[in-house]
C-alpha positions as CSV (number, residue, x, y, z in Angstrom):
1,X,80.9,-34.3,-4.8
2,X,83.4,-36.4,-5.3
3,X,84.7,-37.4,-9.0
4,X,87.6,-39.2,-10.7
5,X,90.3,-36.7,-12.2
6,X,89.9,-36.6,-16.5
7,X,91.7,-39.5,-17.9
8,X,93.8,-39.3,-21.4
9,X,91.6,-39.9,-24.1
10,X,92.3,-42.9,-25.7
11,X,91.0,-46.0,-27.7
12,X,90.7,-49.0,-25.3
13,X,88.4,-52.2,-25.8
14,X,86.7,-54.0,-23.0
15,X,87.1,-58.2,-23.7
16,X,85.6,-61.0,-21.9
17,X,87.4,-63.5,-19.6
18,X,85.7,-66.9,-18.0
19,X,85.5,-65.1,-14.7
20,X,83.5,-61.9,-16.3
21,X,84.2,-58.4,-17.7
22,X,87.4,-56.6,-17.6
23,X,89.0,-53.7,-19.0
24,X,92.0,-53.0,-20.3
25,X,92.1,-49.0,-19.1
26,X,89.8,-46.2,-18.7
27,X,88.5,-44.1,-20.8
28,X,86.5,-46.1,-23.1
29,X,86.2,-44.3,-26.6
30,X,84.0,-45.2,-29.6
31,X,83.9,-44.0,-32.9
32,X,80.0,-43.9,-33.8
33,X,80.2,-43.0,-37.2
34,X,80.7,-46.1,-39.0
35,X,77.3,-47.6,-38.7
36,X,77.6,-51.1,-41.2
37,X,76.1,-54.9,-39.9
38,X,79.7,-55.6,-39.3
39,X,79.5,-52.9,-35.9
40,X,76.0,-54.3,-34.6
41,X,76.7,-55.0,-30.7
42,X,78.7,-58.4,-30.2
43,X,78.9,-60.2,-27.1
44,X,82.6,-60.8,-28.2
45,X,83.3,-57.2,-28.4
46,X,81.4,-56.1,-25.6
47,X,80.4,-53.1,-27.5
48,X,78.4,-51.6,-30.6
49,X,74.8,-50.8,-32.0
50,X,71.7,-52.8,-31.0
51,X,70.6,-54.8,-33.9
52,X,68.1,-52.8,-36.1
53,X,69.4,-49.3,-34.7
54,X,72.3,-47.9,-35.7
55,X,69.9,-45.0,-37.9
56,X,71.6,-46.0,-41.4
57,X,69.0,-43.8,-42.9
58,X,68.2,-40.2,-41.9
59,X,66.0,-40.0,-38.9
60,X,66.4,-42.6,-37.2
61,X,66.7,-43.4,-33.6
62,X,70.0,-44.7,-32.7
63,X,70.8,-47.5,-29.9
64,X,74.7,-48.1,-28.7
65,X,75.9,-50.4,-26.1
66,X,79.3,-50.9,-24.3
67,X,79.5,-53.9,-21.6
68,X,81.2,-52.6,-18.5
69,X,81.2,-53.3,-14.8
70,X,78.3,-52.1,-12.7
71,X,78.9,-48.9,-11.4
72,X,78.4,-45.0,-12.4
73,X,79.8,-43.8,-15.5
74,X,80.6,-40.0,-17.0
75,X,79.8,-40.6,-20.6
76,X,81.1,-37.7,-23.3
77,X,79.2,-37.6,-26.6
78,X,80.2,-36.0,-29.3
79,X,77.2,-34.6,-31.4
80,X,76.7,-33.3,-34.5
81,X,78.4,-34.1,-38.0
82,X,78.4,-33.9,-41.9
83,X,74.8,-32.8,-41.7
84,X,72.2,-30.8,-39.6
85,X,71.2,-32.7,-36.7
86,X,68.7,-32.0,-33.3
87,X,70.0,-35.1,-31.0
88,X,67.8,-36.0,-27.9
89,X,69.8,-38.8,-25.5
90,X,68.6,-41.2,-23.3
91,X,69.9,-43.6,-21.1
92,X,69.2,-47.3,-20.6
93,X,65.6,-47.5,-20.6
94,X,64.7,-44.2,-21.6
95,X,66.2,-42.3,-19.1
96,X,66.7,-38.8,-20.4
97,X,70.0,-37.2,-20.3
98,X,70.2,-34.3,-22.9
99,X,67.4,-32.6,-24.5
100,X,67.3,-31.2,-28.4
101,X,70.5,-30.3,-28.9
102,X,70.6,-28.6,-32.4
103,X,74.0,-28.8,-34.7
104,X,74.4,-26.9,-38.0
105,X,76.4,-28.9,-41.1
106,X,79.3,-29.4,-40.1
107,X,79.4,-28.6,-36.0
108,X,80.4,-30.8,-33.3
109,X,79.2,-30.2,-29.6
110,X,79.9,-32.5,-26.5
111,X,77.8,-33.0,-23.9
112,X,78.7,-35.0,-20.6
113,X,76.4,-37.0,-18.3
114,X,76.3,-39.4,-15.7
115,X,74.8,-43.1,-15.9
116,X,73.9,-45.3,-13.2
117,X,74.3,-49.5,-14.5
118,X,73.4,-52.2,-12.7
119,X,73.0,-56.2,-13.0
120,X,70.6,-58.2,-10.7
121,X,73.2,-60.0,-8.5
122,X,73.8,-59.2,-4.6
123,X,76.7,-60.0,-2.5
124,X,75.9,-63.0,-1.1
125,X,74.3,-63.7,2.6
126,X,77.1,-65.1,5.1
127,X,77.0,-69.5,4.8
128,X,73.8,-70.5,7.1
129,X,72.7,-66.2,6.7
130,X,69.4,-65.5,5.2
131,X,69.0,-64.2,2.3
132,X,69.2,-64.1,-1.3
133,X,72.6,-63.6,-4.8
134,X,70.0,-61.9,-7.0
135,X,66.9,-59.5,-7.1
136,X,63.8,-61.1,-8.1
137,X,62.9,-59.8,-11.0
138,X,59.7,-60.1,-12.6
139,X,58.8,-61.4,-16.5
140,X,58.6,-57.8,-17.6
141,X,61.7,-57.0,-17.1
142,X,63.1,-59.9,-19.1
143,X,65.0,-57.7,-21.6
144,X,65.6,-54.0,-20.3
145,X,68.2,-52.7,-20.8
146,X,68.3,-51.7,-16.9
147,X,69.2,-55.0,-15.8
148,X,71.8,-56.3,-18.7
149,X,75.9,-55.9,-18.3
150,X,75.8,-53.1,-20.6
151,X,75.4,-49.4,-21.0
152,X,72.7,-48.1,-23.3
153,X,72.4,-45.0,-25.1
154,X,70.1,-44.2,-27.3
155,X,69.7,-40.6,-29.6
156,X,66.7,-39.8,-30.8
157,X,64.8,-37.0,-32.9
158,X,64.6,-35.4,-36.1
159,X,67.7,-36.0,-36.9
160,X,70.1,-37.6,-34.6
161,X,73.2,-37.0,-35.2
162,X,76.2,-38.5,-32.9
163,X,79.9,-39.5,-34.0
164,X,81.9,-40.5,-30.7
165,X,81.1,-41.7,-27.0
166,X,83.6,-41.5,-24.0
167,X,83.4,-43.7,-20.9
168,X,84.7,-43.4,-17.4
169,X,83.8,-45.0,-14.0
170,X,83.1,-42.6,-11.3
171,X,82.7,-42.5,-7.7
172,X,79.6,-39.6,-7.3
173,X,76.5,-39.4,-5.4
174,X,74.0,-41.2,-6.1
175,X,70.5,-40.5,-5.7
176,X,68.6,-43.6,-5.5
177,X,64.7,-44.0,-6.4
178,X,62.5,-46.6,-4.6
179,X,58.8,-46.9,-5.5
180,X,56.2,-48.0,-8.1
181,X,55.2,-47.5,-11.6
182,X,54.7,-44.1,-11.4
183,X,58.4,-43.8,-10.5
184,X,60.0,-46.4,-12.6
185,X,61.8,-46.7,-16.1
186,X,59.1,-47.2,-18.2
187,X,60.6,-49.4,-21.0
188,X,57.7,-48.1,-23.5
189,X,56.0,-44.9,-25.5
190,X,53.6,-43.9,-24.7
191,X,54.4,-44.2,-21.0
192,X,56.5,-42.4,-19.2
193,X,57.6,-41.9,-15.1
194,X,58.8,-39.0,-13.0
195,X,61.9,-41.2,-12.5
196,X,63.0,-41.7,-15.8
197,X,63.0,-37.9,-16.7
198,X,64.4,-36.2,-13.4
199,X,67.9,-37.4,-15.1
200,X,67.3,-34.0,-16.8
201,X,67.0,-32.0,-14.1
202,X,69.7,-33.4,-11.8
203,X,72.8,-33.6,-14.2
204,X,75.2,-33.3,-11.2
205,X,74.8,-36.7,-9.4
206,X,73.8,-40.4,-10.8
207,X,70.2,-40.9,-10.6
208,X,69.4,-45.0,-9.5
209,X,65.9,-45.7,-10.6
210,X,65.0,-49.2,-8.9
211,X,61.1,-48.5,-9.3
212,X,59.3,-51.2,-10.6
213,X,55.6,-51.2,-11.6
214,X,53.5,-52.9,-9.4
215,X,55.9,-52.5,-6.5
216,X,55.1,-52.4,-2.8
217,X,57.2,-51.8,-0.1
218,X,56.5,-55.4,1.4
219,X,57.5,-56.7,-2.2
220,X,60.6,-54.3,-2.1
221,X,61.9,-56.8,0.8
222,X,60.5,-59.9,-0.8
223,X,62.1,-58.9,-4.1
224,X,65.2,-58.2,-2.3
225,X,65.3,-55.2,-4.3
226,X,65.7,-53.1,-0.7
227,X,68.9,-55.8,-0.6
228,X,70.2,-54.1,-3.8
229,X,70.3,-50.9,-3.3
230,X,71.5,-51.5,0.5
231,X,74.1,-53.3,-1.1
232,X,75.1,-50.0,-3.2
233,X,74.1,-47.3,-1.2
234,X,77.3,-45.6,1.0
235,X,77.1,-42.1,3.0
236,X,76.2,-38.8,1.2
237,X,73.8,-40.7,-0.9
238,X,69.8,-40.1,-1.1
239,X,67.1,-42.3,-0.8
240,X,64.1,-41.7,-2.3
241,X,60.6,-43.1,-1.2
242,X,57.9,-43.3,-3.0
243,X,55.0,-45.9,-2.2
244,X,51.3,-46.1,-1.9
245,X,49.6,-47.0,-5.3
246,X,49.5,-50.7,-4.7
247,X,50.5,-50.8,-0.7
248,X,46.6,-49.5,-0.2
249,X,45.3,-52.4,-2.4
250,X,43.2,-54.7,0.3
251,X,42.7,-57.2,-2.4
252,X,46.4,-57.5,-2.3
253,X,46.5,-59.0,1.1
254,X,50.5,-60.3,0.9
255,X,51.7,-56.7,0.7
256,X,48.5,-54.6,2.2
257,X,50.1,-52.0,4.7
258,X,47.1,-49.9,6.8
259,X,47.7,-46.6,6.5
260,X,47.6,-45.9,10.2
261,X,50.0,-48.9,11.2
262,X,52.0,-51.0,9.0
263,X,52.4,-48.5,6.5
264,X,54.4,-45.9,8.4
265,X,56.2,-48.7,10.5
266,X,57.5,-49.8,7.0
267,X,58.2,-46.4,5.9
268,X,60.2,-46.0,9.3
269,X,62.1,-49.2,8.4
270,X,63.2,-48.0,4.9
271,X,64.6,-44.5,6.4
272,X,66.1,-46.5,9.3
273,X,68.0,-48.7,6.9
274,X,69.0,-45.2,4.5
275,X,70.3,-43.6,8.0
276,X,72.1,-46.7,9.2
277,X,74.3,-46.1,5.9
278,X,74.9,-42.4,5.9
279,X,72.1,-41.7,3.4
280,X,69.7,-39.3,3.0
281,X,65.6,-40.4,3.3
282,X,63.6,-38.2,1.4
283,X,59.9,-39.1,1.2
284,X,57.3,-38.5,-2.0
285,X,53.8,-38.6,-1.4
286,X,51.9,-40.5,-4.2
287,X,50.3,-38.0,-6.8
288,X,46.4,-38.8,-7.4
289,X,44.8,-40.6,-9.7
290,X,43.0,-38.5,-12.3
291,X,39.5,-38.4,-11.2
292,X,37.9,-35.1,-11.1
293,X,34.6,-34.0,-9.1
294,X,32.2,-32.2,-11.1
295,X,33.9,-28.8,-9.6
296,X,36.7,-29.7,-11.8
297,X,38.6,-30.8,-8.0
298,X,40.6,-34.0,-8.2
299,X,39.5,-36.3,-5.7
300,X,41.5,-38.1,-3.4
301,X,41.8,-41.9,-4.0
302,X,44.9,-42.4,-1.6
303,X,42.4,-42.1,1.3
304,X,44.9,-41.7,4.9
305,X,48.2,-42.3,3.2
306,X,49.7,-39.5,1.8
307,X,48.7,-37.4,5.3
308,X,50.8,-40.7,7.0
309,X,54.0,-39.6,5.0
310,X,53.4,-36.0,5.6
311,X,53.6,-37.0,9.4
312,X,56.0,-39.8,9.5
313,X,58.3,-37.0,7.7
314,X,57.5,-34.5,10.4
315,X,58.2,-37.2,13.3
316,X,61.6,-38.4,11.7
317,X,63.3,-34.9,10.7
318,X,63.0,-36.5,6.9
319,X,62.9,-33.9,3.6
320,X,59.5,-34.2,2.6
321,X,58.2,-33.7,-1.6
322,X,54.8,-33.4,-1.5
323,X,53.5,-34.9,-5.1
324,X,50.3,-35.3,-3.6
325,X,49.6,-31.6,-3.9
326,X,51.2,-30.7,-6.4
327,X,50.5,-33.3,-8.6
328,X,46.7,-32.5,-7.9
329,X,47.6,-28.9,-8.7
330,X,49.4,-29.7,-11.9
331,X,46.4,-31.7,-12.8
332,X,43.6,-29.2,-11.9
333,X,45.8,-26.2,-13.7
334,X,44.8,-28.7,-16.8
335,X,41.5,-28.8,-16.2
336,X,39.2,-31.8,-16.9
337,X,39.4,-31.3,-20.5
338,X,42.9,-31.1,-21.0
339,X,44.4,-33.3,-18.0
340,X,44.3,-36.7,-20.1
341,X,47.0,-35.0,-22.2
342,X,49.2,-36.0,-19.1
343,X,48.8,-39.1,-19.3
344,X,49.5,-42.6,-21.3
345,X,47.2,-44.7,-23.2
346,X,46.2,-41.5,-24.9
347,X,44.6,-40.2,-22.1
348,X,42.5,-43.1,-21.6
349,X,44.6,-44.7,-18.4
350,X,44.1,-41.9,-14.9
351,X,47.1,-43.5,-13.3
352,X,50.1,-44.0,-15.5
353,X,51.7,-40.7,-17.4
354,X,53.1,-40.1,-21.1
355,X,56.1,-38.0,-21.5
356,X,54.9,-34.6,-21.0
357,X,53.3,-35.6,-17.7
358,X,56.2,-37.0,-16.3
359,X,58.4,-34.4,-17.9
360,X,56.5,-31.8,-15.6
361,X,56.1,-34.0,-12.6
362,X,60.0,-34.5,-12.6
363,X,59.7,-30.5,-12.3
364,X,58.3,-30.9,-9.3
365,X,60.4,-33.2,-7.8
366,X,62.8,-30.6,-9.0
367,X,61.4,-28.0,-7.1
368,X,60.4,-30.1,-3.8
369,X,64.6,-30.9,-3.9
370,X,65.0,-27.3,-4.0
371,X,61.8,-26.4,-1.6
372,X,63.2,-28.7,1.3
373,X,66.5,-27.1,1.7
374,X,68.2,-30.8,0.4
375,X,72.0,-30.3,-0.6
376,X,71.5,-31.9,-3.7
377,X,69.9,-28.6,-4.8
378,X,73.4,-27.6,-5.7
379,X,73.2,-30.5,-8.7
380,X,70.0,-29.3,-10.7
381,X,70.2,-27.9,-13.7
382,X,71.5,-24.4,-14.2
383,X,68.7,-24.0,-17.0
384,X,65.7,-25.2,-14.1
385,X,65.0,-21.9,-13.1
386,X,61.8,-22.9,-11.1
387,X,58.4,-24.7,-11.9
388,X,54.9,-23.6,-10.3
389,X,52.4,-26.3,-10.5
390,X,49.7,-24.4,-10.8
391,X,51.0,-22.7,-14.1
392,X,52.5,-25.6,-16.5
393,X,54.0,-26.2,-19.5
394,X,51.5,-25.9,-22.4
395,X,50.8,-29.3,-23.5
396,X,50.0,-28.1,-27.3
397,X,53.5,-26.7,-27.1
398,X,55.3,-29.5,-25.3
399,X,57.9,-31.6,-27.1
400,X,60.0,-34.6,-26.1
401,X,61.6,-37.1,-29.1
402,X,60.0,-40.2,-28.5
403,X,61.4,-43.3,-28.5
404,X,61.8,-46.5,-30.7
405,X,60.2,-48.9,-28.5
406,X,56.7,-49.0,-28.4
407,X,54.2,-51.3,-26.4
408,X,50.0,-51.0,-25.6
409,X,51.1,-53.6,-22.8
410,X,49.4,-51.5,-19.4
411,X,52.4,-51.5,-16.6
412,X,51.9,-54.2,-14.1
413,X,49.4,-53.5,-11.1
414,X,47.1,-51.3,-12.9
């Protein structure tokens, strides 16, 4: 993969100018540890902690943001300090990047990442072309962090404990994420998606989470959200396709695909358009709903579509993750009793997932990647050593520092 060479590590600023951001030179540095109101984030500045987080007191999460250009970024942090600290960081809207790291008094460790930004706007169409300068976002989004002009990082846990941040552009692969809510950034506790936490498993390459909840592959084109990432995407990338949750919805007749027509002629489209740029398609198959039979079998609610991925994958020479089954073996592992402790809402929603179960089904991406033979094996995590479905992580035991923000708000198109 290809990378910039290390840059001298030096204290730069990014400023403003009429015609948008620039920067003076790369790397950006911060120094973290000087938390008063006078460092709070500044759209003069371009730079510093999100108002009401910059953990003044001990135990609290902490948010920092640097404006820069859209684009992928290496970020360095610098964890640890005067006291003991067990630092969890995320990304943007809670993607996670680095897991419970655990400093003594004292001890500084680095840890180094990569970050995909990126702003609504599109190159625009030709004059008299078709098309569209900006995705179509929807009122939900209003206010994530995915879609703003700056980088996001947030630590969490115990303690937190973080005193400097390094910045540098780029130029890696990108694996780019296409799909619904069960793929998405989730902006809130106590949800949680696949997509959000497979950052952890594939530190080697810049993960591009354009799920949205509620999405459909019709609204993908409507959106222009498809436009985006076609405007991003260059060879030895990956596109990853996840839909079916909402396509199947009949009462949604704008963006109803059949499972035996329209909706592999879409999915065709979507690999076509990957292809025509030198990416690589991979398809997901939807994981179930959590409805059990009284044999303690998960039944299947996606009807014909995830057996129309399985062949359209076949029929297209196309990497093929099947979350359908392992999803449902994940769940049935569980058990009927335990399952709902996969799963947001405290249990009470069978669709959406809480962090544990999108902490394990990013495990199975991980292992589907690693299953279908797909180069970007090479870029898991030297720690994944291997995850069997059928034989999870012990919910009782699992733990993941939540986040901050916090919303009962149900994702949109449940």
């Amino acid at each position: 993969m290809k990378r910039f060479a290390p840059l001298l590590f030096a204290l730069v600023a990014a400023t403003s100018s009429a015609s948008g951001n620039t920067v003076e030179s790369w790397p950006l540095t911060f120094d973290l540890t000087r938390r008063e109101p006078a460092h709070e984030y500044s759209e003069k500045w371009g730079y510093g902690f999100e108002p009401g987080f910059a953990g003044r007191n001990p135990g609290e999460a902490i948010l920092y943001s640097v404006r820069v250009p859209e684009g992928n970024y290496r970020v360095t942090v610098t964890l640890g300090g005067e006291t003991v600290g067990d630092t969890t960081v995320k990304a943007e809207s809670r993607r996670l990047m680095v897991e419970a790291v655990c400093t003594a008094a004292g001890e500084s460790v680095t840890r180094s990442f990569f970050v995909n930004v990126r702003t609504r706007e599109i190159p625009p169409p030709e004059k008299n072309a078709p098309g569209g300068t900006a995705v179509r976002t929807n009122e939900r989004e209003a206010g994530s962090f995915t879609w703003d002009e700056k980088l996001t990082l947030e630590f969490d846990g115990p303690q937190p404990a973080v005193s400097a941040l390094r910045i540098e552009p780029v130029d890696i692969t990108t694996v780019f994420l296409l799909g619904d809510s069960t793929v998405t950034d989730q902006r809130w506790e106590d949800g949680a998606s696949w997509g959000q936490m497979l950052t952890r498993f594939l530190p080697g390459v810049a993960v591009a989470n354009h799920a949205e909840s509620g999405e459909t592959m019709k609204s993908f084109l409507s959106e222009l959200r498809l436009a985006k990432v076609l405007s991003q995407v260059k060879a030895g990338d990956y596109v990853f396709l996840q839909f079916g949750h909402n396509d199947q919805k009949k009462q949604w007749p704008q963006t109803y695909v059949a499972a035996d027509s329209t909706y592999p002629a879409y999915l065709r489209v979507f690999i076509a358009e990957a292809r025509r740029r030198g990416a690589t398609p991979v398809l997901v198959t939807s994981m179930q709903r959590r409805t059990f039979d009284p044999d303690g079998k998960i039944k299947n609610t996606h009807g014909d579509y995830p057996p129309a991925v399985r062949t359209v994958a076949a029929e297209q020479g196309v990497a093929l993750i099947d979350l359908d089954r392992m999803g449902t073996a994940f769940y049935e592992a569980l058990g009927p009793e335990r399952a709902p402790l996969a799963f947001a809402a405290g249990g009470k929603d069978p669709t959406h997932h809480n962090n544990y179960g999108a902490y394990e089904l990013a495990k199975c991406v991980a292992q589907g990647i690693r299953d279908a033979g797909l180069p970007l094996a090479d870029a898991l995590a030297e720690d994944f050593s291997g995850f069997d479905p059928t034989n999870p992580d012990d919910p009782a035991t699992f733990k993941l520092a939540p986040s901050p923000q916090r919303s009962t708000e149900r994702p949109r198109g449940n």
